[in-house]
N, C-alpha and C positions, 0 to 999 in steps of 0.2 A: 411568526413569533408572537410570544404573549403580552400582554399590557407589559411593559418594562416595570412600571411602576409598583405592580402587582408581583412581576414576577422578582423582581430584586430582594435579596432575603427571605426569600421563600424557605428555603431550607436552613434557615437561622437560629436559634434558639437566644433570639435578641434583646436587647431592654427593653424596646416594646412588647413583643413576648412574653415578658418574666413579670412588666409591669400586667400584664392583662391576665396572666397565669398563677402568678404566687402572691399567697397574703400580704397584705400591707406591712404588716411587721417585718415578714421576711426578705421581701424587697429592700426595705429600709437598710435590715442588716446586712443584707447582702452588698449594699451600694456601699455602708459607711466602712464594710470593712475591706473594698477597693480603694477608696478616696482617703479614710485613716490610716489604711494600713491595719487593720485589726484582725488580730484572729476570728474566723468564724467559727461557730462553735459547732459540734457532732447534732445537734437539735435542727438547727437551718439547713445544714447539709443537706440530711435524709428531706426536708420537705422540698430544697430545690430539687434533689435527685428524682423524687417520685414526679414533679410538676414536670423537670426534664425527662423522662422514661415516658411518661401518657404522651408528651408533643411528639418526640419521638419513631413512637409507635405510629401514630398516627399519621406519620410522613414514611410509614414504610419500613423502617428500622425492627430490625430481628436483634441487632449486634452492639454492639461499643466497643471501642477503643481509645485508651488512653495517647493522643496524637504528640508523641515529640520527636526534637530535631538532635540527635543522635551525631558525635562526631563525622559520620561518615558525608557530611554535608548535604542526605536526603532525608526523609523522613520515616518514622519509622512508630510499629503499634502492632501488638497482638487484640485481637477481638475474640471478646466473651459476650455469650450470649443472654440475652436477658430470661431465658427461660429459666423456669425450678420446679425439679419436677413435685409435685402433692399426694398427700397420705392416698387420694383417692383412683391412683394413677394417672392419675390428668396431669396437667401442668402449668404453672401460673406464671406472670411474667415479673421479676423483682429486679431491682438496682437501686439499693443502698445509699446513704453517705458517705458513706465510707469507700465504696468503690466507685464513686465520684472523685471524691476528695485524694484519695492515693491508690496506686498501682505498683507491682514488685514485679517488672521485665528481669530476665539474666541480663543484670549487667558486666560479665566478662564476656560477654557473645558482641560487644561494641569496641570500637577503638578508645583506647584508655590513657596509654602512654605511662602506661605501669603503675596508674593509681589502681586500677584492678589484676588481681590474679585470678585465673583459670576457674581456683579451687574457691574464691572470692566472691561469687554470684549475686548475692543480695546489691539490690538498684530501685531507688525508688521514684514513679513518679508521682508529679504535684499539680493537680488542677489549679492554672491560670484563668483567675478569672475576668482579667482584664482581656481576655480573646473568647469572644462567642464561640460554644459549641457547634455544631451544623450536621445537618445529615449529608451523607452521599453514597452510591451504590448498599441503597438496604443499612447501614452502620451510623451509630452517633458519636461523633469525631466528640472526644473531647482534648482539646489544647493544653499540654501540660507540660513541666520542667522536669529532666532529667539526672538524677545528682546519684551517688554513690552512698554505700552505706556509712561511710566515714563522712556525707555531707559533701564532698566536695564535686563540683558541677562536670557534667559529662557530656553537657551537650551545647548548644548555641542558643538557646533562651536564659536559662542559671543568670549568666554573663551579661546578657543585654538589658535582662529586667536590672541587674545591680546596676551598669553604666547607665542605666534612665535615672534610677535612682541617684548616683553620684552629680550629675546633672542639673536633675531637679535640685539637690540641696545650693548649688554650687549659684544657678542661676537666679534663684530664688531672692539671695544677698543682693546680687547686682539688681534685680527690678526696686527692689527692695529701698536701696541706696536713694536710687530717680524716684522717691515717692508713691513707687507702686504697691499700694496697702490691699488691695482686693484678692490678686492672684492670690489661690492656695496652693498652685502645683501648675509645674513646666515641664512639657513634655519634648522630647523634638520629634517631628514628624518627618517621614519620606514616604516619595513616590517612586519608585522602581520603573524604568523603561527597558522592557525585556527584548531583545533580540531573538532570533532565531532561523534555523532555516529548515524549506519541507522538502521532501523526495519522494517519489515514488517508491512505495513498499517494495512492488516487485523487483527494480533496481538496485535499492538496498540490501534486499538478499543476495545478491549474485557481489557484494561484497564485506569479504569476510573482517577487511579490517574497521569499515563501519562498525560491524555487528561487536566485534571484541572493544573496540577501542575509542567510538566514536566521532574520529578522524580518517580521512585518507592517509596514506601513508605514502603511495603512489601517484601517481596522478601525474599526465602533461593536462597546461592549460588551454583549453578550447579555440578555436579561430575568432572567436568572438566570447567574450568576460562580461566587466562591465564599465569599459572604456567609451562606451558610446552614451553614457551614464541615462538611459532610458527606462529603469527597472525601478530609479529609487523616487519615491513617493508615484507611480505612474497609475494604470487602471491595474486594479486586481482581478485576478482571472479566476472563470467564476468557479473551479474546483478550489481554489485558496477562497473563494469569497465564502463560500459554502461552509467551509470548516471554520473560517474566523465568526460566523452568525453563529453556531452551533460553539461554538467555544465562550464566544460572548452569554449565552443566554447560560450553559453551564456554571461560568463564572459568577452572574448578577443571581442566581440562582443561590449559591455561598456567598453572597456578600459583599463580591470584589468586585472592586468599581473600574472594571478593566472600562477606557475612555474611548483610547487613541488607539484606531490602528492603522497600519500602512508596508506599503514593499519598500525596506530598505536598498544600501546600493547596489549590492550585490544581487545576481541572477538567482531565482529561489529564497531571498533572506527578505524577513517580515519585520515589524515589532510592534509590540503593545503596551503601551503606557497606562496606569492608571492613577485616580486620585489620590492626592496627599492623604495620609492617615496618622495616626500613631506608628511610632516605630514598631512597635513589638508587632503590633496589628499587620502591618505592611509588610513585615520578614514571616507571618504564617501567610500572608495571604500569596506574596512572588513564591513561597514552596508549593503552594494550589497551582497557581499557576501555572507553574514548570509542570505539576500532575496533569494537569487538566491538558493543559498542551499535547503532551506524547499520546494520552487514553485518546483524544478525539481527534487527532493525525490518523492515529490504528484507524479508527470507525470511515474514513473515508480515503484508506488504501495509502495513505502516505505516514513516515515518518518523520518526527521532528528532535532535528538536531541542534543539540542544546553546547555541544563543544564552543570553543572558543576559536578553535580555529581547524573548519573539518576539510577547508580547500585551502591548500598552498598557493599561494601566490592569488588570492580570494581575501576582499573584506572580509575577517575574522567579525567574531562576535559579543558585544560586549553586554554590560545591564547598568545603566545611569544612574544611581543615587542621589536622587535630589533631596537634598536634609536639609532642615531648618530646624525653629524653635516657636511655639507658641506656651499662651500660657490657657489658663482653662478657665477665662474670661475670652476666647478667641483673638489674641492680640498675636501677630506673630514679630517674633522679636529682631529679625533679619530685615524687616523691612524698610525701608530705609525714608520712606515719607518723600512729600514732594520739596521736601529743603534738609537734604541729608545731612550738608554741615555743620545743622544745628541742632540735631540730633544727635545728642551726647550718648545717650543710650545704646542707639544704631552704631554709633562709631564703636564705643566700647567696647560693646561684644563683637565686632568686626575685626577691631583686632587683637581678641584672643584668638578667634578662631587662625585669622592671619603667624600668629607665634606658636601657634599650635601647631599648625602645619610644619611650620619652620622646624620649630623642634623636634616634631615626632614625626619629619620623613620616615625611618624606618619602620616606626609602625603604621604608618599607612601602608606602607608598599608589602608589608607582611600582609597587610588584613586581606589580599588581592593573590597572593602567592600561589604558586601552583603550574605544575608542570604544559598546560595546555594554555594559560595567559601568558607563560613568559614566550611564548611564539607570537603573541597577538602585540604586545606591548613595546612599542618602540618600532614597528615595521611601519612606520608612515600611514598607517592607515584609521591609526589610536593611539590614545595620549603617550607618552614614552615613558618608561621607567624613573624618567626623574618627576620627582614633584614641582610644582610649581601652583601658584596660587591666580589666575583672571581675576581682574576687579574691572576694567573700562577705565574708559577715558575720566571721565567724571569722580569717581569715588577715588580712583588715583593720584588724582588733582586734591581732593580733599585733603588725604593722607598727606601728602607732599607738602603740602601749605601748613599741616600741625607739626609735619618734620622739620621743614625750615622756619618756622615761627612765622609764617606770613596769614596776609589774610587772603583769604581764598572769596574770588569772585568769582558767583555764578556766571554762566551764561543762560542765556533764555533758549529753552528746551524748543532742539527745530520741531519745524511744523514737516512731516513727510510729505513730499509731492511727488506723486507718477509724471505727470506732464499731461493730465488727462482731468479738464475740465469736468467732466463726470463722475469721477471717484472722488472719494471721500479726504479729507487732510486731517491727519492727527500728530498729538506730540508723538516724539520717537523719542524709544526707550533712552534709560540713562547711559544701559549697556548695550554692548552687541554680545553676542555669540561668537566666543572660540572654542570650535568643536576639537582644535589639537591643545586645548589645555586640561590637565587632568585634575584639578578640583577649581571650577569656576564661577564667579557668583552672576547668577542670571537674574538678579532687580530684586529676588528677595528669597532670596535661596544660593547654597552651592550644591554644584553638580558633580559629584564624583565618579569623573567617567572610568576609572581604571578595575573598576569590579568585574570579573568575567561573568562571561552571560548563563554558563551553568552552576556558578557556583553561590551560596546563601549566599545573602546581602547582611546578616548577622556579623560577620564580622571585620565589617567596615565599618557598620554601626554602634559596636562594643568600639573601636578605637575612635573613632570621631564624635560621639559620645565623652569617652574620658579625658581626652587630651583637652578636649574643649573645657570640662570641669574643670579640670586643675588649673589651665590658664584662668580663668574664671574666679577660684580658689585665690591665686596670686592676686589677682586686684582687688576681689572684695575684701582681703586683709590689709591691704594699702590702703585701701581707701575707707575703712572701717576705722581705722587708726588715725586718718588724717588730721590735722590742725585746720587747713587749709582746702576743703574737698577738692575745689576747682583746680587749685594749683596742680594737686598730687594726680587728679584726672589727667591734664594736659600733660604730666610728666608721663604717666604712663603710656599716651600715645605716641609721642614724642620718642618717646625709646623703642617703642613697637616699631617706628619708622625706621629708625634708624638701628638697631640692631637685628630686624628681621626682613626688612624693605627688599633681600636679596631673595626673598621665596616669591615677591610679586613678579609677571611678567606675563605681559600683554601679546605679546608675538607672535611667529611661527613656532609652535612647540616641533614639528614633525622634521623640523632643519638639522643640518647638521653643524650649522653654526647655532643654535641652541645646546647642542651637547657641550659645544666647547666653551660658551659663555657659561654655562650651569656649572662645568668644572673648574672655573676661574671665579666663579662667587663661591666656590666650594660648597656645593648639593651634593646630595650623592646620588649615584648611577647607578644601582642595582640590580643589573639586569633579570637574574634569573632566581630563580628559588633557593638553592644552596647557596647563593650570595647574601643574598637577603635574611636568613633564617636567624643563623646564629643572633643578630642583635634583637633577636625577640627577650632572652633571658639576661641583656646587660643591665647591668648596675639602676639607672634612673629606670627603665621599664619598668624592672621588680619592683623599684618603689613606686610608682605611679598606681600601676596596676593594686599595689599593697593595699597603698592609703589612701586608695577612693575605694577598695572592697568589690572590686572586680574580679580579680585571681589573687591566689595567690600564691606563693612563690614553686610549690605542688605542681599546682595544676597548671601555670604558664610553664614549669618544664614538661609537663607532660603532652602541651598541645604544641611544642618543640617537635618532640619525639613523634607526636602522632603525624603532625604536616610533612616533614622527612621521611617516614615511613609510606604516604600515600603519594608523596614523588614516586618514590621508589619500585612501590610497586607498580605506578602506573607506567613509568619509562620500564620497566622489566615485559609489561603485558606486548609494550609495543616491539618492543624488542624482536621476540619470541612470535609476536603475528607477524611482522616482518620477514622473519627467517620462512615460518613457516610457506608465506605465501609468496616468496620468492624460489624456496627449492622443489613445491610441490604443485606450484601451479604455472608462474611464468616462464621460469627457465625449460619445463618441458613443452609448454606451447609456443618459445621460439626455436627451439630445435625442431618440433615439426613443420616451423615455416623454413626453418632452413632448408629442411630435407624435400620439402616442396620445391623451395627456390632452386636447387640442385639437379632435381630433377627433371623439372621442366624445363632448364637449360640443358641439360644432357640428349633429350627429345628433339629440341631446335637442334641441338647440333646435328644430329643422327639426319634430322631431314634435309640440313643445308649447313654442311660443315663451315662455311664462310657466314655463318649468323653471327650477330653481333651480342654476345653475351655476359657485356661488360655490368651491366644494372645488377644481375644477379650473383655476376662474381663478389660486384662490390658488396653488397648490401648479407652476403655470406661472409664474408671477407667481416666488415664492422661488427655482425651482429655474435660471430662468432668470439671476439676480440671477446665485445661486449659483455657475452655469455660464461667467459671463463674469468674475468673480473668480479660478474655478481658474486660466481657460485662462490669467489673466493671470499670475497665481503660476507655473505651470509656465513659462511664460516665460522669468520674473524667477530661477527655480532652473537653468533650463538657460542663459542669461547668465552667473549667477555662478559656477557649475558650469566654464564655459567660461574665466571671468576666473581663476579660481585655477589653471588649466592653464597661465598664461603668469606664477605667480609662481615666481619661480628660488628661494628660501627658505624649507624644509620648515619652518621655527619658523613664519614670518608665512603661509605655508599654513595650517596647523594654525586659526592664531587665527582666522582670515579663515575656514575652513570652523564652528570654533566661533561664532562672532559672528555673522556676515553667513548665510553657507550652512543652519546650523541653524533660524534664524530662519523663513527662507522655508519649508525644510520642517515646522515645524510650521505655520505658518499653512496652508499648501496640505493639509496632512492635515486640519487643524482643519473647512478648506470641504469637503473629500472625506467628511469623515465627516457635515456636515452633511446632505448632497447622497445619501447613502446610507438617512439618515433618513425622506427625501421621498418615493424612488423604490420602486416597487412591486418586490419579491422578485423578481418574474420578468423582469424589467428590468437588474436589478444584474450585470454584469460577473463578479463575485467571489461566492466561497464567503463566508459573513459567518462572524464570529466565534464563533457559537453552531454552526453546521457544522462548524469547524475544532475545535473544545474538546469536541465531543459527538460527533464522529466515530468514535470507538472503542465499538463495543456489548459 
């Protein structure tokens, strides 16, 4: 590996970069019109373009492309080449301002949700330049927003630049309030804790619903899982150590300060953390990531799967949004100091965020939606569908004492002891860790563990982002108005305790006496995705989203219709793999083991009529039971598979594949895996789950 130091941003087109590469003026304007907000003009453009085009080159670059994040929740960029050809037949290498500054992709070739038509193409994109450019394989990425020709946003940055935006103005008041005169701009920052898990290429071929769906669909679980809990943080093995160095150095390489990594619990399941950044920054850099992941799995024979949940009855997969707030003086505004209670500031914005959550359960649980987390969400393994808020012992002590008008005594922060005169004693945190609470604050941050592990982190961070403004919104207008600041402070806490006090809770979130307290404080429970949708477009939403200039009311129906529509079709894909790989692959390789088993009973008997060939009666006997159940199940899923192609109504789609369609596929998995049970190893169709999880030596 190379000097880390040296090689980190290597392929960056950085401020250091730009400061060493482009005119002082140009710089200048290029910085003030990040930091003001100012147009830059077609004059600066073309000089960054050209100073971008030479670094470029010079790292390899034949190409460009315009890099954005496209409803489809991956990313997406046509590449034009820098060449033009010359009067002299030769050819020179050119790139403009202007094809810097904007790009015109088909925008009806994306999901729209009927802000585009077919016949409608025109899409434009917008150089962000608060996201550095970068080379990678020969091309110069550049990071841009994706909108419509009517202007209205189509992709997952549009939406997160405006909620930073909303944010910053909202936040700004409240520092503002506490005598904070310096900040010019609040940004909120996260870290992403990516999961994943690797397989052997060759194994992964020899399953097709891998390949279509990126789950199993089948599967009995192994004689050994990960019950004997020796995989999670253990020694990495050196074909996974190989690809994590080689993945690391690709990353630090673009910029991304991938940190942490490690074997989570599960058999074959990894992850990688990196450092806090800007939001905008940290949602292009977890989309590298997930790239960079699968490209250099290929390179060393393995794939990596990014599902949420690709083994039944297996730790599913999740991605941790750790969010905060700083200002751009380095101050982060979550943090809560070593005497929190006196920390008005700290408390304040702690409980917007707390009434935030409160109120806008539904769009948190939307911002996480999707057909392959509502498997993961709520199965004991990761936070549950219902929201809830962790604060500790301590900061919950606070709150409690401004809700009941008490004063609140510290306690003196223990010292940790091992029992081992040689180790070291320190204070211990204020909090612990609740890994079953699904937004938790961890000493100066929340952690929002319910985002799945293949899906952006944009749009957690578009909702937690505004919900947070607008509680924000609410106080700095209280408190902007007051006669009395301190009174009207304390009142505002005061009622935070007390009218949203029922989103805290410290507990076992993964109980099922949690379900039933959460429904007796009245939370709501939203398990799946057609549950959850519909209150994306109610009443307060529209207006939230209105009047902080996030969506608007267009385009929040349209990313209705698009998230319903990529249920749909993804529960249809599986459907349909299902069918197929049960009537054309297993049901005929256990009828050959029948005809086996039949056989070779038939033989015994022939040599010794008094043989005893009760094993093979039975096991002819079950599997045949078995065999005429699936075919009927697959049937009954490729029917209804069929029936919900001829419903016009993505909502009553939706339900109809929840209800009816899911139904059939569990039952059909349920006889597949029975039928898997039966049949002799050498008989089975499929790689079994102990193959696929112990694939990696």
């Amino acid at each position: 590996m190379n000097n880390v130091s040296e090689l980190f941003g290597s392929m960056v087109f950085s401020d250091a970069v730009m400061r060493e590469r482009l005119p002082k003026e140009t710089y200048r304007a290029l910085k003030e019109s990040i930091i003001m907000e100012k147009y830059l003009s077609p004059e600066v453009a073309s000089v960054i373009a050209s100073a971008m085009k030479d670094w470029a080159i010079e790292k390899g670059a034949t190409h460009f492309t315009h890099w954005f994040q496209p409803l489809t929740g991956i990313t997406a960029g046509k590449h034009d080449g820098f060449i033009s050809p010359a009067e002299d037949g030769k050819a020179i290498m050119e790139f403009s301002g202007k094809e810097l500054s904007q790009g015109e992709p088909d925008a009806s070739s994306f999901p729209s949700g009927g802000l585009r038509a077919t016949f409608e193409a025109r899409g434009y994109t917008a150089w962000d330049p608060n996201s550095y450019a970068f080379v990678k394989d020969g091309v110069l990425y550049i990071p841009t927003a994706f909108c419509s020709y009517g202007g209205e946003a189509l992709d997952k940055k549009t939406p997160l630049l405006r909620s930073m935006e909303a944010l910053n103005r909202q936040a700004l008041r409240i520092v503002r309030l506490f005598g904070n005169t310096t900040a010019t701009r609040i940004h909120p920052t996260v870290g992403a804790e990516q999961e994943y898990f690797l397989i052997d290429r060759e194994v992964y071929k020899k399953r097709s619903d891998l390949i279509y769906t990126g789950r199993t669909l089948f599967g009995l679980l192994p004689p050994k899982g990960q019950e004997m809990e020796d995989h999670y943080l253990g020694a990495i093995k050196p074909r996974v150590a190989a690809f994590m160095n080689d993945l690391n150095e690709e990353l630090w390489k673009l910029g991304v300060p991938a940190k942490t990594e490690h074997n989570e619990a599960a058999p074959a399941q990894h992850e990688l953390a990196c450092v806090y950044e800007t939001a905008n920054i940290s949602v292009d850099h977890n989309q590298l990531v997930m790239e960079v992941m699968r490209t250099t799995a290929e390179k060393h024979g393995m794939v990596c799967l990014l599902a949420e949940k690709p083994f039944q009855g297996v730790n599913g997969s999740g991605k941790h949004n750790n969010w905060s707030m700083a200002t751009d003086t380095g101050e982060n505004l979550l943090e809560p100091g070593d005497t929190p209670a006196e920390n008005a500031q700290f408390i304040t914005i702690l409980c917007a965020v707390i009434k935030a959550v409160d109120e806008y359960q539904d769009l948190l649980r939307i911002s996480v939606a999707g057909a392959g987390n509502d498997r993961r969400l709520g199965s004991g393994e990761a936070p549950p569908a219902i929201l809830s808020v962790y604060l500790g012992d301590e900061v919950s002590a606070i709150l409690e004492a401004f809700g009941s008008e008490t004063v609140y005594e510290p306690s003196l922060r223990k010292q940790f002891k091992a029992g081992v005169h040689t180790l070291p004693r320190f204070s211990q945190d204020s909090t612990d860790r609740n890994r079953t609470s699904p937004f938790a604050f961890t000493g100066n941050k929340f952690e929002f563990r319910m985002v799945g592990s293949g899906a952006s982190i944009a749009d957690a961070n578009v909702t937690i982002n505004t919900i947070v403004a607008e509680e924000l919104r609410q106080f700095a207008d209280r408190l902007e108005s007051a006669g009395d600041f301190e009174s009207e402070l304390h009142a505002i806490i005061r009622e935070c305790v007390r009218d949203h006090g029922r989103i805290i809770f410290n507990g076992n979130g993964y109980g099922s006496a949690w379900v039933e307290e959460a429904e007796k404080r009245g939370l709501l429970n939203l398990r799946t995705t057609p549950d959850c949708l519909p209150y994306l477009v109610h009443e307060k939403n529209i207006k939230l989203f209105a009047e902080h200039r996030v969506f608007s009311e267009t385009e929040l129906r349209s990313r209705l219709e698009i998230i319903l529509e990529g249920y749909c079709k993804r529960m249809n894909i599986e459907a349909l793999t299902m069918v197929d790989i049960a009537v054309k692959d297993i049901l005929p390789a256990v009828d050959g083991y029948i005809q086996a088993l039949s056989a070779s009973a038939d033989a015994r008997l022939r040599v010794c009529p008094e043989a005893d060939c009760s094993f093979e009666r039975k096991v002819i006997s079950e599997l045949s039971s078995l065999s005429g159940r699936a075919y009927t199940l697959a049937r009954a899923l490729g029917d209804a598979a069929a029936e919900g192609r001829e419903t016009a109504s993505v909502e009553k789609l939706s339900v109809f594949f929840k209800e009816k369609v899911s139904d059939i596929m569990n039952r059909l998995r349920e006889t597949v895996d029975a039928m898997e049970a039966l049949t002799a190893r050498s008989y089975w169709p499929l790689p079994s789950y102990g193959e696929l999880m112990f694939s990696i030596s």
